[in-house]
N, C-alpha and C positions, 0 to 999 in steps of 0.2 A: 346198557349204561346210559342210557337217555337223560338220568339228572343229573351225569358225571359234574360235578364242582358246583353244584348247585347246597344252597343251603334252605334243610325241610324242618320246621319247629311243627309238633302234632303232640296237640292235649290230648288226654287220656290214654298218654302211650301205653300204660299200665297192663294194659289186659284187653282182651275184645278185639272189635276194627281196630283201633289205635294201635295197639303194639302188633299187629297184621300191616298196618300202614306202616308204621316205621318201620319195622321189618323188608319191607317190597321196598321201601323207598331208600334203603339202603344199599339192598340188592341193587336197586337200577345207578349207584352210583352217587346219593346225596348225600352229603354230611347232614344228621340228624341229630334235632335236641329231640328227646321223649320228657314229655312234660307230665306230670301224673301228680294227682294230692296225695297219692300213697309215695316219699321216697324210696322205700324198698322196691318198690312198684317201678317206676320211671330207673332204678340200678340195675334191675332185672332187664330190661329191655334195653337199657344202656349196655351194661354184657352181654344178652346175644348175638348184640348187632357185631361187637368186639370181634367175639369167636368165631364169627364167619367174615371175619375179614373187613367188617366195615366202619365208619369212623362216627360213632354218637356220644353226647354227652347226654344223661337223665339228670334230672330236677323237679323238687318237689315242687308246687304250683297250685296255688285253687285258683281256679280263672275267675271267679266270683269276687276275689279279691284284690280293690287297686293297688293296696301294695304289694301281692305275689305277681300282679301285672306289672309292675314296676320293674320290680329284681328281676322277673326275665326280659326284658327292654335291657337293660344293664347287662344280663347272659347274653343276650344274642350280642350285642357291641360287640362286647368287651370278648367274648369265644371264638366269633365268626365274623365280626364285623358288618354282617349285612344278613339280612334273610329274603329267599326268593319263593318260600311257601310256607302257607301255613295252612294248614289241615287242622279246623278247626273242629274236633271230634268229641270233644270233653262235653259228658251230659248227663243227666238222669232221670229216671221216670221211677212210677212206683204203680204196682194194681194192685186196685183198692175200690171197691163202690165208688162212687161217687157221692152220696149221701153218708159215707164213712171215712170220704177222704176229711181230715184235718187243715184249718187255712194253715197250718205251718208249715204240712207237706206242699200245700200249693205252690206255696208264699216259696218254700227251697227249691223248684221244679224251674221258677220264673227266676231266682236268682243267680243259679247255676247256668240254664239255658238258653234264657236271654239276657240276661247283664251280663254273665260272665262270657258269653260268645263274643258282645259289644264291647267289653273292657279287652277282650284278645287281639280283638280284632283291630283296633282303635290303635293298642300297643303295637302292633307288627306292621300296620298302615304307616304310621309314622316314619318306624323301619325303612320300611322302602321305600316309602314319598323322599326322603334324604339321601338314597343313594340315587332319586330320578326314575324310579318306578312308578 
């Protein structure tokens, strides 16, 4: 129980490390939001944490986007009142040539990746600068 009362917000809880991380970090004791752009995705992982005893909410989220950063600034308040991690795991990549990758694909690789890391990040910063973190 090492994060007992602590509170863990982790993008792309959905599937993969993400919903492995909320998982463990439930296990050791944190209330966890599971954040995922699939909602069924982020309810899925919000339930298992349930069935073993532990305490999460899931929410849909593209981190890419300032208003879905918004509304989870709003979630964490208004849920937990504070957050003391954030697992910042929400990503994507594609293979592909390189002389066949598309600038769109690029172009959504950098917006997910790095803006939507910067916009997560920015939002949960805030979070905790306000409780004196």
């Amino acid at each position: 129980m090492r994060l007992k009362d602590k509170i863990a917000v982790v993008t792309g809880a959905g599937s993969g490390i993400g919903r492995e991380t909320a998982l463990r970090f439930a296990r050791e004791g944190a209330r966890v939001l599971a954040v995922d752009r699939k909602a069924e995705s982020a309810a899925s992982t919000q339930q298992e944490i349930r069935a073993a005893g532990g305490q999460a909410l899931g929410m849909r989220g593209d981190i890419s986007s300032p208003e879905d950063m918004a509304a989870l600034g709003q979630t964490v308040r208004r849920e937990f009142g504070r957050a003391d991690v954030l697992v910042n795991n929400a990503g994507v990549g594609f293979h592909r040539a390189f002389l066949e990758t598309a600038l769109e694909d690029f172009e959504r690789v950098i917006r997910i990746n790095l803006t939507g890391t910067f916009l997560c990040s920015q939002t949960i910063a805030r979070i905790m600068a306000e409780q004196g973190g």
